[in-house]
Backbone as a chain_set.jsonl record, in Angstrom:
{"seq": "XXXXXXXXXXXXXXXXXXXXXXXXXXXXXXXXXXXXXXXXXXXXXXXXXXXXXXXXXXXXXXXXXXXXXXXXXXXXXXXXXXXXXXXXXXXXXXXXXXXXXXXXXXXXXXXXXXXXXXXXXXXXXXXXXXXXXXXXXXXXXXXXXXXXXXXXXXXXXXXXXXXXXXXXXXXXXXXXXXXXXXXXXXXXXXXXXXXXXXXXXXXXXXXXXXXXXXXXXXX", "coords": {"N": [[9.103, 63.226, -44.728], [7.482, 60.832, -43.78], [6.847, 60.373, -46.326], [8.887, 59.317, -47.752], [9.569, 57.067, -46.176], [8.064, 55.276, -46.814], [8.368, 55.091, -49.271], [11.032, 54.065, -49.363], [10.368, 51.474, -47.845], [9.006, 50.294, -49.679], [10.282, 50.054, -51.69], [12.741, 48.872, -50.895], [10.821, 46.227, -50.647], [10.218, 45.522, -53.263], [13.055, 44.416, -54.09], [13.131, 42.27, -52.049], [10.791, 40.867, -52.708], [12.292, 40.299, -55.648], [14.497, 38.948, -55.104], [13.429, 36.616, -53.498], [12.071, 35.642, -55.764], [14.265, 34.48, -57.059], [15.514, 32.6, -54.893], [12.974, 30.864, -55.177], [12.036, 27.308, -55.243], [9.89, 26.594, -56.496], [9.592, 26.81, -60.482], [7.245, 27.884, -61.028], [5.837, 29.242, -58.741], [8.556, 31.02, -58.605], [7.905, 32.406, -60.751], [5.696, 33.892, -60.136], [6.899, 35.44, -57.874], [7.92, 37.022, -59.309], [6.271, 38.554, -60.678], [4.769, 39.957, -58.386], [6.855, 41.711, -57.643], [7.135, 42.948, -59.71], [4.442, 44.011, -59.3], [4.828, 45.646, -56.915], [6.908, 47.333, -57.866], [5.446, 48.987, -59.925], [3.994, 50.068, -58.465], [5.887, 51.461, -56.781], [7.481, 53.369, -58.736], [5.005, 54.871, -59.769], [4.739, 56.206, -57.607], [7.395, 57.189, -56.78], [7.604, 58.862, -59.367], [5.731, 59.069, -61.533], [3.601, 58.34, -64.057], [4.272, 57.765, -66.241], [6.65, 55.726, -65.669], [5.436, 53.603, -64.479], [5.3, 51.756, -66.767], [7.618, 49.697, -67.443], [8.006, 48.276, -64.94], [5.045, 47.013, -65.019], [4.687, 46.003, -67.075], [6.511, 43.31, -66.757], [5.082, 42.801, -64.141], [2.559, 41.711, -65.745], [3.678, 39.999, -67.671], [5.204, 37.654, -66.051], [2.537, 36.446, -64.263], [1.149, 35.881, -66.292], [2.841, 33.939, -67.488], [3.147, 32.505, -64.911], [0.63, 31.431, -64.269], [0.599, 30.171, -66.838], [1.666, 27.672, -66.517], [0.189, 26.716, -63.962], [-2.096, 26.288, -64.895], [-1.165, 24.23, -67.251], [-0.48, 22.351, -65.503], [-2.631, 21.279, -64.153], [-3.996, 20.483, -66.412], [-2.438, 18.208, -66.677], [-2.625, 14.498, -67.313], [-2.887, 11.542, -65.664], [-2.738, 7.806, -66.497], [-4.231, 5.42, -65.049], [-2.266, 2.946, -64.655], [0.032, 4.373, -64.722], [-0.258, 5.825, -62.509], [1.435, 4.536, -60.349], [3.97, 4.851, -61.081], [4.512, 7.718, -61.006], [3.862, 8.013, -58.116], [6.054, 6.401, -57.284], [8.706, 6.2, -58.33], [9.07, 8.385, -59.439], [8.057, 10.405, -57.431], [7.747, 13.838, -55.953], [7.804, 15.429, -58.656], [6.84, 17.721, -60.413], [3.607, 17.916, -61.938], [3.756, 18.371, -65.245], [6.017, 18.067, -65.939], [6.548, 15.644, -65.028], [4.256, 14.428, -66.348], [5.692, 14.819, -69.546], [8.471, 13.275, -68.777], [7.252, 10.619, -68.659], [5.98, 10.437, -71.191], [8.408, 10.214, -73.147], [8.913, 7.917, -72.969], [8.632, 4.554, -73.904], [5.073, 2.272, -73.568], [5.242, -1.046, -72.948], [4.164, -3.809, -74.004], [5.276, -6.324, -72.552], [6.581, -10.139, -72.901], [7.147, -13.296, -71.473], [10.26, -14.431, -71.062], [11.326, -12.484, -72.058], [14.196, -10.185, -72.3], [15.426, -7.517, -70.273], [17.981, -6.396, -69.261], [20.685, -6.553, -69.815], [23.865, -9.178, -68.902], [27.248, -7.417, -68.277], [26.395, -6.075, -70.866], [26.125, -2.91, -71.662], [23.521, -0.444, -69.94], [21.479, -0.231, -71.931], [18.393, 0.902, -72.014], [15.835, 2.127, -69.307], [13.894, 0.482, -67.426], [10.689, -0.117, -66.172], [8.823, -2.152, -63.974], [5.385, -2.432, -64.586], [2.964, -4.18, -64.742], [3.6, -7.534, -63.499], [6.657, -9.787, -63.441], [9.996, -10.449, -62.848], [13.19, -12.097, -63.173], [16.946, -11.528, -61.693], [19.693, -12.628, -62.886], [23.191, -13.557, -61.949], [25.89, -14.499, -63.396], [24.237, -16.617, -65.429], [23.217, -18.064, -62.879], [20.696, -17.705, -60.716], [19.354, -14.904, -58.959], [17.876, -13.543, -57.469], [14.303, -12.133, -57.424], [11.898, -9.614, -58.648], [9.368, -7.61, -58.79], [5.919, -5.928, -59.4], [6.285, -2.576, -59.585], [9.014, -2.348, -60.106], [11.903, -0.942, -60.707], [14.654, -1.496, -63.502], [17.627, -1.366, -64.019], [18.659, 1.276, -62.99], [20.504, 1.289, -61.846], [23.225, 1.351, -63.589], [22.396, 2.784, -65.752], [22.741, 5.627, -65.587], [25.663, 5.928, -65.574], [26.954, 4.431, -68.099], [27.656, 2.273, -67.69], [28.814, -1.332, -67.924], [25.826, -3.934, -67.092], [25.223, -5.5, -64.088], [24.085, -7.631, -63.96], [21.815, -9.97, -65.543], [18.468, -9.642, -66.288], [15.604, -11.149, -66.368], [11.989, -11.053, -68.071], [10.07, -13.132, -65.96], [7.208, -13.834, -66.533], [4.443, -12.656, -68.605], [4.692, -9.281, -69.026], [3.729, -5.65, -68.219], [5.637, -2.89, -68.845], [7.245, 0.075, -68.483], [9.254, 2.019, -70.941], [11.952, 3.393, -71.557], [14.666, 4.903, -73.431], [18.422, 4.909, -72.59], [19.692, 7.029, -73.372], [17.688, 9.183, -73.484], [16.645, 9.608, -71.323], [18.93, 10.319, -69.581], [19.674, 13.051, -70.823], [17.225, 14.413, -70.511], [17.168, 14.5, -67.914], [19.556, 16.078, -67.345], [18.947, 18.433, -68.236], [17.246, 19.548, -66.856], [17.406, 20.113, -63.566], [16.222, 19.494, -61.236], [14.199, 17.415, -61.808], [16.686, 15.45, -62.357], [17.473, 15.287, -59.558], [15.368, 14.206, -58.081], [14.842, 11.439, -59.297], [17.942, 10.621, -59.006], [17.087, 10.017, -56.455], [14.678, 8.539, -56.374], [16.459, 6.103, -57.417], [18.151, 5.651, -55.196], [16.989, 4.358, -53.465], [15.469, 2.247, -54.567], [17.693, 0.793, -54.917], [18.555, 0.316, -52.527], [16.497, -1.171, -51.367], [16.116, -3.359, -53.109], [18.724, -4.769, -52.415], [17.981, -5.054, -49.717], [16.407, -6.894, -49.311], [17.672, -8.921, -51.262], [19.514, -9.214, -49.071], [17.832, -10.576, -46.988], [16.721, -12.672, -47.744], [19.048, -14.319, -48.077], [19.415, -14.59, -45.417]], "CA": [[9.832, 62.097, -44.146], [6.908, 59.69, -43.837], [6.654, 59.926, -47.658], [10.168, 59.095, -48.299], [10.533, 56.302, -45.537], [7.114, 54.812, -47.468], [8.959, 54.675, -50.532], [11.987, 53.112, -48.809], [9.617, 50.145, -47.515], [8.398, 49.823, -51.309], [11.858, 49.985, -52.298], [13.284, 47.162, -50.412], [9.432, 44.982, -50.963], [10.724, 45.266, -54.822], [14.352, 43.682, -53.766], [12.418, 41.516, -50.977], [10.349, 39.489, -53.527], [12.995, 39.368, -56.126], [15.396, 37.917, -53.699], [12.356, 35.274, -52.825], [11.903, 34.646, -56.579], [15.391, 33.763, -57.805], [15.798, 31.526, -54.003], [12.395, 29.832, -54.854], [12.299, 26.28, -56.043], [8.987, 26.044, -57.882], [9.066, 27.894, -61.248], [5.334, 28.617, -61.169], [6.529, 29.917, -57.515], [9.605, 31.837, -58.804], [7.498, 33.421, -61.799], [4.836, 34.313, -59.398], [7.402, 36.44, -57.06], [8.54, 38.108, -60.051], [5.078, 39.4, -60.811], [4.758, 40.142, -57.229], [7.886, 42.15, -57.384], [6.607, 43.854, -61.143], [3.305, 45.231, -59.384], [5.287, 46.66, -56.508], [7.672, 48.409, -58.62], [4.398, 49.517, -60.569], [3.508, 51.491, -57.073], [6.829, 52.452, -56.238], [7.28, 54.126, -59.823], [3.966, 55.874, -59.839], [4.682, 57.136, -56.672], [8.243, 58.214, -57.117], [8.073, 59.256, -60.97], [4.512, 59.832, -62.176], [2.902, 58.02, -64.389], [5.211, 56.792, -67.049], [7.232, 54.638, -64.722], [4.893, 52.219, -63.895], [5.094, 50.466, -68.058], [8.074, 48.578, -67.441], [6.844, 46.833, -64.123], [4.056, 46.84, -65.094], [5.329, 44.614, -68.41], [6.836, 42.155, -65.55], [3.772, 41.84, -63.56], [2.257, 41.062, -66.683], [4.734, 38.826, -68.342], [5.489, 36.931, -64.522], [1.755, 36.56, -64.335], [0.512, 34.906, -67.46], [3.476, 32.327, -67.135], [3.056, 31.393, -63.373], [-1.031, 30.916, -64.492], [0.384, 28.993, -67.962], [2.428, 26.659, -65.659], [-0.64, 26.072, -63.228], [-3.046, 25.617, -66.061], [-0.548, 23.304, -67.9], [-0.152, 21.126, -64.292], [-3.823, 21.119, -63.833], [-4.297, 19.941, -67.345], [-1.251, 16.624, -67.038], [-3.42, 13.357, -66.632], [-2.017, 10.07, -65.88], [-3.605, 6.881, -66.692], [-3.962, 4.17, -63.473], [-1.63, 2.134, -64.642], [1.674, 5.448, -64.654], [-0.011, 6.726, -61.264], [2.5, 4.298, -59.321], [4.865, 5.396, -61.648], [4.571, 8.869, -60.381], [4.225, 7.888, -56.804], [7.135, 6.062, -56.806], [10.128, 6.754, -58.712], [8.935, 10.091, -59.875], [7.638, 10.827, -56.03], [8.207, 14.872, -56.146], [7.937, 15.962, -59.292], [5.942, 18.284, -60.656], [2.8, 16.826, -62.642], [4.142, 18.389, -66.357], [7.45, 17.041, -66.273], [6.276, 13.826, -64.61], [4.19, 13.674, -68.102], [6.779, 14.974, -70.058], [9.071, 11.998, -69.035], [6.428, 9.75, -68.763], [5.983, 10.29, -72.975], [9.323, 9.826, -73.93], [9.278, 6.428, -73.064], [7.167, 3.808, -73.975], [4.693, 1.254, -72.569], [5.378, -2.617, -74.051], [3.513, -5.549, -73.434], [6.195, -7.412, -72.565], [5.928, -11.901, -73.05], [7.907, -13.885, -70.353], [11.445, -14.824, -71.128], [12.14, -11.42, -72.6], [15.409, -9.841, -71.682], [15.416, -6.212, -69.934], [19.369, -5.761, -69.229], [22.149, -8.448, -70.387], [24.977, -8.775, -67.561], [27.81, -7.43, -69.035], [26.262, -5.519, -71.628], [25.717, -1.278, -71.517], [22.606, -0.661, -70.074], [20.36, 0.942, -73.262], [17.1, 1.595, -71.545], [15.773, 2.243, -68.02], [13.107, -0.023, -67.796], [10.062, -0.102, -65.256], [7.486, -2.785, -64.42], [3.708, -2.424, -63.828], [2.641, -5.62, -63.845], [4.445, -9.178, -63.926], [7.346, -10.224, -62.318], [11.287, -10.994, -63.501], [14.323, -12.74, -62.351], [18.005, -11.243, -61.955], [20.665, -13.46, -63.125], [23.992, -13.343, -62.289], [26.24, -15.915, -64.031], [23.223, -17.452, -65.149], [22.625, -18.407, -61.848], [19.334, -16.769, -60.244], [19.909, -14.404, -57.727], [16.907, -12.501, -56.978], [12.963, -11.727, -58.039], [11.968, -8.418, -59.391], [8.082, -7.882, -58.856], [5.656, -4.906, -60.051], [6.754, -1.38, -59.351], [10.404, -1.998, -59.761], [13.096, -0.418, -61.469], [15.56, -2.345, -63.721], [18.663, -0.497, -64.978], [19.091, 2.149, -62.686], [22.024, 1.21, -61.234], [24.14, 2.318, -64.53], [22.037, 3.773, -66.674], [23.648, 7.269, -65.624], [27.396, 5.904, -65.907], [26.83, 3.92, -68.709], [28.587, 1.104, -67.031], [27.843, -2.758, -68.273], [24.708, -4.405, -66.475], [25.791, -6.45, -63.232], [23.09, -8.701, -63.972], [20.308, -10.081, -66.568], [16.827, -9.602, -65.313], [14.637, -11.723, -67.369], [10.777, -11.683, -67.461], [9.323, -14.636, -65.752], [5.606, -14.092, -67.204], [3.834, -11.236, -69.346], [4.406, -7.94, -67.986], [3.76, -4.519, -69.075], [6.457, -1.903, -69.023], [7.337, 0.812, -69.295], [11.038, 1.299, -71.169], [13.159, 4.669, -71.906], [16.474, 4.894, -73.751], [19.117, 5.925, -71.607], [20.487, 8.318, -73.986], [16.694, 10.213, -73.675], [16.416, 9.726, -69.657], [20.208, 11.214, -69.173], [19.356, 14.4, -71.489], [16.261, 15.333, -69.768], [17.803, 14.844, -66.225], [20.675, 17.026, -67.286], [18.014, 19.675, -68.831], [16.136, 19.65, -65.136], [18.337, 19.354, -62.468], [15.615, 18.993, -60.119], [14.501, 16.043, -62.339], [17.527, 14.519, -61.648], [17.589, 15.127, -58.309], [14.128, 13.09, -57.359], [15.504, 10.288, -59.814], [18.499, 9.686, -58.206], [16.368, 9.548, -54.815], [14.154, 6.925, -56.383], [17.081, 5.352, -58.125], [18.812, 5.116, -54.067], [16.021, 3.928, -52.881], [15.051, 0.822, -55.55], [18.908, -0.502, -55.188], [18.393, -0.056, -51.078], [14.83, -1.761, -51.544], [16.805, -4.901, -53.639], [19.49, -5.303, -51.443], [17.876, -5.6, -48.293], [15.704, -8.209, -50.145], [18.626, -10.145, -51.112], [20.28, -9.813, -47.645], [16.716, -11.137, -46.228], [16.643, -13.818, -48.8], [20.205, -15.037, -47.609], [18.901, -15.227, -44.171]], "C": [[8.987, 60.823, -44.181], [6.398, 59.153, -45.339], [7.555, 58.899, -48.084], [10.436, 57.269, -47.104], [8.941, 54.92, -46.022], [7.522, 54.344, -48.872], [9.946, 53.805, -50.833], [11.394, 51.848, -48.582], [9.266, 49.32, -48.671], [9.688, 49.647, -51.99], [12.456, 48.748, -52.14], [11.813, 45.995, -50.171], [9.914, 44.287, -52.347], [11.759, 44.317, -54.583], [13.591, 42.275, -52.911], [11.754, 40.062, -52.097], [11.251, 39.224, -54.689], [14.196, 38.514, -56.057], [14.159, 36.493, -53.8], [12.241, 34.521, -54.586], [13.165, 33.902, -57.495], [15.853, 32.427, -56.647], [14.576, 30.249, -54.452], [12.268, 28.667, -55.5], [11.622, 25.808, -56.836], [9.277, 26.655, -58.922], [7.944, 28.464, -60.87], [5.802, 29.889, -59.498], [7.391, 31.261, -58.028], [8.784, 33.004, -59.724], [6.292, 34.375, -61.001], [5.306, 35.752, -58.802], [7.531, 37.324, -57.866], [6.757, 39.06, -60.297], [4.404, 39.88, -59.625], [5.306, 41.651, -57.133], [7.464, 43.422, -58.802], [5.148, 44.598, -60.33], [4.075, 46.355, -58.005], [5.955, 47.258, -57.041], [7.027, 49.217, -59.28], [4.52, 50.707, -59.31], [4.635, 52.283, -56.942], [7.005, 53.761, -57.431], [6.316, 55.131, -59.682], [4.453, 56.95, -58.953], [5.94, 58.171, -56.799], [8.341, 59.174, -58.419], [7.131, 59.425, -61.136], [4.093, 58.623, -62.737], [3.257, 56.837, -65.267], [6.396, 55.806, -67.1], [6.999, 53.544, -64.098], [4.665, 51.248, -65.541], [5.98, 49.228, -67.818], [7.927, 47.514, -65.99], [5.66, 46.697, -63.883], [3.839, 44.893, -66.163], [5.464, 43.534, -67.603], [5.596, 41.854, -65.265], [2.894, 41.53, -64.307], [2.859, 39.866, -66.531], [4.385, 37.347, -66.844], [3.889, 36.078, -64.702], [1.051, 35.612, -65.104], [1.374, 34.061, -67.354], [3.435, 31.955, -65.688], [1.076, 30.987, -63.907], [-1.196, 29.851, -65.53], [0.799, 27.946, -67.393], [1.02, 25.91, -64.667], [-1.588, 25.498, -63.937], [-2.146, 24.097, -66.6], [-0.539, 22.296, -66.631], [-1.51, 20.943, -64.466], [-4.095, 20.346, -65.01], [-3.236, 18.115, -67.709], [-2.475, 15.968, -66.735], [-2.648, 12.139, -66.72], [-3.23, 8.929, -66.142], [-3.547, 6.054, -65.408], [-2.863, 3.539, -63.498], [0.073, 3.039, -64.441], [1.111, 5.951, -63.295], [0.966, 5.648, -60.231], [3.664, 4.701, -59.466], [5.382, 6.641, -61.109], [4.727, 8.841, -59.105], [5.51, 7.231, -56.772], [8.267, 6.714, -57.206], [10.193, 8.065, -58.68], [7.948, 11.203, -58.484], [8.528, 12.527, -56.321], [8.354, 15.336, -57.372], [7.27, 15.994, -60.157], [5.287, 17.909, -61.834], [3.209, 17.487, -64.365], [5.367, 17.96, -66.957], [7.481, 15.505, -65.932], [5.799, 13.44, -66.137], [5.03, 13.522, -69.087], [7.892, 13.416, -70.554], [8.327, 11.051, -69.26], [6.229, 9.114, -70.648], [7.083, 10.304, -73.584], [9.973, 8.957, -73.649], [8.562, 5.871, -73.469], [6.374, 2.58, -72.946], [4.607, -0.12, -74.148], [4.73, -3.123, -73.144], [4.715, -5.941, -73.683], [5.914, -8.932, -72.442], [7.082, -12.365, -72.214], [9.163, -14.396, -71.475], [11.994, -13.169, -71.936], [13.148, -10.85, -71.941], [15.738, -8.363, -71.46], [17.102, -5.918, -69.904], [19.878, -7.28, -69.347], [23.499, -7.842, -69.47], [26.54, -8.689, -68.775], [28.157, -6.611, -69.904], [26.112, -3.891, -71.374], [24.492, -1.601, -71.243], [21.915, 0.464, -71.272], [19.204, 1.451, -72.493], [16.53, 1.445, -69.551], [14.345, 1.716, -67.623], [12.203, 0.211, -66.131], [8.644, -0.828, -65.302], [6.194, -2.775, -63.596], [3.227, -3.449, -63.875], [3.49, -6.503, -64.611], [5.504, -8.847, -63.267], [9.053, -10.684, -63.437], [12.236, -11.558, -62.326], [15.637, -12.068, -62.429], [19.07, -12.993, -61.683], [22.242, -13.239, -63.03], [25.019, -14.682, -63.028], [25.492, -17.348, -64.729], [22.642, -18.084, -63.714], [21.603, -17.412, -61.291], [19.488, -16.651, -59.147], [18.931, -13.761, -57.329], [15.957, -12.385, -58.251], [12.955, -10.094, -57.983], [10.299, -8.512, -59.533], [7.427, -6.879, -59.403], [6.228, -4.07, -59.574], [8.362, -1.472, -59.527], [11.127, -1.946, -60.976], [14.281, -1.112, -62.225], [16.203, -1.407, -64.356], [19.267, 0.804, -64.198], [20.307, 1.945, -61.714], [23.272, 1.61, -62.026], [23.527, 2.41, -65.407], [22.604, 5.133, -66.449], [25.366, 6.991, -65.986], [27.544, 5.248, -67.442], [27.553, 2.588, -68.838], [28.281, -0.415, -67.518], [26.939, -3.444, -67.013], [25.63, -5.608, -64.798], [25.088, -7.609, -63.204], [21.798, -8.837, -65.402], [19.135, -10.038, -65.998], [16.525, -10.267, -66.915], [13.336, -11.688, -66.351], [10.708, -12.91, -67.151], [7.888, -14.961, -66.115], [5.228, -12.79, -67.851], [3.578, -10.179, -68.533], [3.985, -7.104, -68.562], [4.269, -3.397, -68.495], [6.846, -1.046, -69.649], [9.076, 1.145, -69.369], [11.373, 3.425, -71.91], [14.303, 4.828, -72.157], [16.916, 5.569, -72.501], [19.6, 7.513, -71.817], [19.389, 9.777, -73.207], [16.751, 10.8, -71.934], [17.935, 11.052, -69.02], [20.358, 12.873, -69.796], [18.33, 15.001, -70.339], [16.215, 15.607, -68.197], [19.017, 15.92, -66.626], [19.987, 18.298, -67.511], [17.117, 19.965, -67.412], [16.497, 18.835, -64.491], [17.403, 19.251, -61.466], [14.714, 17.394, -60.22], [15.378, 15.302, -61.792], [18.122, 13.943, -60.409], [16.644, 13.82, -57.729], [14.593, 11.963, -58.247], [16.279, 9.663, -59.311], [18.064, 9.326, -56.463], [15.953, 8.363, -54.531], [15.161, 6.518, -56.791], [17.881, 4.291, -56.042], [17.885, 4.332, -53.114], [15.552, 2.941, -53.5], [15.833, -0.102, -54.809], [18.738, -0.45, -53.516], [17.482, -1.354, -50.943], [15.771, -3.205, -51.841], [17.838, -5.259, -52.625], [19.194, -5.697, -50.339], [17.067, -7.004, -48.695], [16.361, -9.217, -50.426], [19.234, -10.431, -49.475], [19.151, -10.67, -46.679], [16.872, -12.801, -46.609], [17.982, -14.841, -48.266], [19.922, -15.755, -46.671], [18.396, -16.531, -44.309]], "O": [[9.532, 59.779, -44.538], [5.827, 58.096, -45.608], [7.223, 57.85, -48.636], [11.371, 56.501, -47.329], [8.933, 53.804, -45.504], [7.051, 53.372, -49.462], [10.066, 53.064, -51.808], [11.962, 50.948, -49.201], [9.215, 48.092, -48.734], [9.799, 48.903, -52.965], [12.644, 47.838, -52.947], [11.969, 44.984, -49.486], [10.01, 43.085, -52.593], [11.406, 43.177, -54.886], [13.678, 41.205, -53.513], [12.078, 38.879, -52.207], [11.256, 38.039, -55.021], [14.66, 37.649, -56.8], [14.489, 35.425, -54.317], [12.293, 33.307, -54.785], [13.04, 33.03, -58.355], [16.397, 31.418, -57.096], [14.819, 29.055, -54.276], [12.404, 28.889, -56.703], [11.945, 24.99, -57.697], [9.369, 27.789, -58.454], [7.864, 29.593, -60.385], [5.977, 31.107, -59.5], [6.943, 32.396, -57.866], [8.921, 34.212, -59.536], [6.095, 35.534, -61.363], [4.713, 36.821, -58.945], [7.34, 38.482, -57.495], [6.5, 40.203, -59.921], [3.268, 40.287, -59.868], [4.638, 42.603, -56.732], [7.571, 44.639, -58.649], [4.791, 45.699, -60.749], [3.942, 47.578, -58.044], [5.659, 48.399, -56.686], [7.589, 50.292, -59.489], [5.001, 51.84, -59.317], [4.594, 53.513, -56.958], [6.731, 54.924, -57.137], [6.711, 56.278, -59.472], [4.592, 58.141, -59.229], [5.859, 59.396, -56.889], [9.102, 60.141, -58.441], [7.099, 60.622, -60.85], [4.167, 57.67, -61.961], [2.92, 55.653, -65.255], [6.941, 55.268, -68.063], [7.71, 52.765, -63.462], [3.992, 50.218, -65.542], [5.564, 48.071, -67.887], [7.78, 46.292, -66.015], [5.163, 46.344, -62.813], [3.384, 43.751, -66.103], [4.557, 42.703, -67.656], [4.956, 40.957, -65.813], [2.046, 40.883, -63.692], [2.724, 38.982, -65.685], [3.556, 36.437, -66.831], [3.987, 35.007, -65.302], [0.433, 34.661, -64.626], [0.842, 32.997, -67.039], [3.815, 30.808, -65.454], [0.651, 29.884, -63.563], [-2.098, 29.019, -65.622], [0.191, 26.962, -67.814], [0.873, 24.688, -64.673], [-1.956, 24.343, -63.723], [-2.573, 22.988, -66.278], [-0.62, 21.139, -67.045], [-1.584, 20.045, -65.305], [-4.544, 19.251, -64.672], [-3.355, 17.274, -68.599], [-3.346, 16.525, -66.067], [-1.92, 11.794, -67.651], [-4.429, 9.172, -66.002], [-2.517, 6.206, -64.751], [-2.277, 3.444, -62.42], [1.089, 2.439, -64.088], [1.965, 6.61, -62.701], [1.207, 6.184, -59.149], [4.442, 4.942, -58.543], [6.56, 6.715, -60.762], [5.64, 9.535, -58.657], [6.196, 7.772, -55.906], [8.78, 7.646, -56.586], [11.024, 8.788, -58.128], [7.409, 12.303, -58.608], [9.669, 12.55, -56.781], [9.432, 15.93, -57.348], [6.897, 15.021, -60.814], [5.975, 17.573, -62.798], [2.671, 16.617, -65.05], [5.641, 17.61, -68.105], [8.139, 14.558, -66.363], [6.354, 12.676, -66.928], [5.254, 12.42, -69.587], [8.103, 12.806, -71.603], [8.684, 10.401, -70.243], [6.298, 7.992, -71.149], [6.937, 10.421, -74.801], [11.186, 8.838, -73.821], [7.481, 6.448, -73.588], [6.846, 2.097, -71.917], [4.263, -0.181, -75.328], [4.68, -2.992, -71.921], [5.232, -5.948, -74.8], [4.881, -9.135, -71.804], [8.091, -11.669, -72.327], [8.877, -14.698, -72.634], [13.166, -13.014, -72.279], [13.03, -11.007, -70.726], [16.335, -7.829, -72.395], [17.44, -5.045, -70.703], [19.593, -8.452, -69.101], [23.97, -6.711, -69.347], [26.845, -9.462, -69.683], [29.302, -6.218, -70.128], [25.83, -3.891, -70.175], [23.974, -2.582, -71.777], [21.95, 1.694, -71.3], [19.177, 2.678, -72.395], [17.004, 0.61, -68.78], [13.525, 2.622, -67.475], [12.796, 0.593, -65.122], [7.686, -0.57, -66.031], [5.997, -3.013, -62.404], [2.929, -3.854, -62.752], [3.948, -6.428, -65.751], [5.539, -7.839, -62.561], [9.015, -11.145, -64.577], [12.13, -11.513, -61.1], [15.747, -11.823, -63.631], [19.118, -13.904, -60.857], [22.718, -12.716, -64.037], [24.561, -15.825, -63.038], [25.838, -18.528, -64.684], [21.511, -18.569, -63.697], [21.822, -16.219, -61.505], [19.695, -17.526, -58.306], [19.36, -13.103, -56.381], [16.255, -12.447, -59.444], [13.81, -9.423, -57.405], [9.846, -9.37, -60.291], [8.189, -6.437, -60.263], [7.059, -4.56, -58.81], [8.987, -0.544, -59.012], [11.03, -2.654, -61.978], [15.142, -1.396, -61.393], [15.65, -0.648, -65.152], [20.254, 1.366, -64.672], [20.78, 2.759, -60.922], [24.246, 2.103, -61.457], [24.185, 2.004, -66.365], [22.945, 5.709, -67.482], [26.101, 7.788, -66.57], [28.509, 5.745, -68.022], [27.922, 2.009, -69.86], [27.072, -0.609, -67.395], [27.488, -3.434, -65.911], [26.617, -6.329, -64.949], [25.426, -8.551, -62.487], [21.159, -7.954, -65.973], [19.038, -10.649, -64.934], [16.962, -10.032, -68.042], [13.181, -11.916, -65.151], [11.176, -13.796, -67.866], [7.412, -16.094, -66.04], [5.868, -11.804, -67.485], [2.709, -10.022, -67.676], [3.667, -7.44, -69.703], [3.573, -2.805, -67.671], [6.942, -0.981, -70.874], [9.934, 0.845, -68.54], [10.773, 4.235, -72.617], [15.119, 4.92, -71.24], [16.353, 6.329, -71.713], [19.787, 8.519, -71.132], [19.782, 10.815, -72.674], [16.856, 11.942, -71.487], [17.905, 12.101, -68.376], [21.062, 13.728, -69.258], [18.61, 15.852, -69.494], [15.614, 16.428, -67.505], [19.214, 16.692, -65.688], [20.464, 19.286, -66.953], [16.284, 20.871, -67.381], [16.343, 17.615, -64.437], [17.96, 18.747, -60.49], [14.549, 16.549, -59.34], [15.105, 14.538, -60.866], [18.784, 12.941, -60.137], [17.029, 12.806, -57.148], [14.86, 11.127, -57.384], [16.078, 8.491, -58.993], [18.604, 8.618, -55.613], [16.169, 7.532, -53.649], [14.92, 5.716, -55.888], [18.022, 3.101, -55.756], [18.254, 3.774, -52.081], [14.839, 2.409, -52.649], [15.478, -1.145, -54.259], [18.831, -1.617, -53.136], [17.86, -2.405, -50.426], [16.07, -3.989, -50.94], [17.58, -6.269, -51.97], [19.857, -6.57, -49.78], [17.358, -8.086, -48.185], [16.006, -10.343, -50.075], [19.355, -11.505, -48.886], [19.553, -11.347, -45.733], [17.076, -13.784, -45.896], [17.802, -16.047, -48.099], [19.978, -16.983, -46.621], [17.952, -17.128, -43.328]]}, "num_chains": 1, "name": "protein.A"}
């Protein structure tokens, strides 16, 4: 009886962590449980079956194993440069340092020269632009409605709908930004929905940020 209610405990440990690794939200996390879940099934096997019952979770707590360690290696190995770590703190606040690079490289960084034109009011927005240093203006009707300083976001207000621009932002002096089609940004948020999750966080949080700025500005 105390064999059998020993085997039961190991029984539902197996279920226990792979319950925990299909709920959990890191990969590296999730792949972890599973190799968690592969060495207890190793024990339970041995114990119930012999010998030749512990290969296939064994395979798992392998497999599980070497990818939750390639995932931590691969994070440990992202580096940002000074000029993308606000990048990361801000917009990309929450998310995890290989996909932060990831996106980070399938945009680029421009020297941008003052009067250049980030979104045209009107127009689709094409790219999802973001500036590290220098400063722009939003235009609506040609008339100038609001500044635009480092760290901030131009385009994310319809870059996901693909809606026309509500405004022109023009540089006002040499910046350097960084710029991402929309097409690329809307793929790789659809490919990692937790991507897209912390995006539209920062995205609700920019157009909050601008608005209260204009409603100040009114004042």
């Amino acid at each position: 009886m105390t064999a059998m209610n020993g085997l039961t405990f190991v029984y539902l440990a197996i279920f226990a962590a792979l319950l925990a690794a299909v709920l959990w939200r890191s990969p590296r996390g999730s792949l972890a449980m599973t190799a968690i879940a592969g060495i207890i099934g190793a024990a339970y096997g041995y114990q119930a079956l012999g010998a030749y019952a512990v290969i296939l979770p064994a395979l798992v707590a392998l497999i599980g194993g070497v990818q939750a360690a390639s995932g931590l290696m691969a994070g440990r190995t992202a580096r940002f440069e000074r000029h993308e770590q606000p990048l990361r703190r801000g917009p990309f606040l929450g998310m995890n340092r290989v996909k932060a690079r990831t996106l980070i490289d399938q945009g680029l960084w421009i020297d941008a020269v003052a009067g250049d034109i980030l979104t045209h009011q009107g127009e689709p927005v094409t790219h999802l632009h973001w500036i590290s240093d220098g400063t722009a203006e939003t235009l609506i009707d040609d008339v100038p409605t609001g500044t635009c300083g480092p760290h901030s976001l131009i385009g994310e207000a319809t870059v996901y709908s693909e809606e026309p621009a509500t405004g022109t932002v023009r540089l006002t002096q040499d910046s350097k930004v960084w710029s991402i089609e929309a097409e690329t940004l809307r793929a790789y948020a659809e490919a990692h929905p937790d991507v897209r999750q912390i995006l539209d966080h920062g995205f609700t949080r920019s157009l909050a940020e601008k608005l209260d700025a204009m409603n100040r500005a009114d004042a």
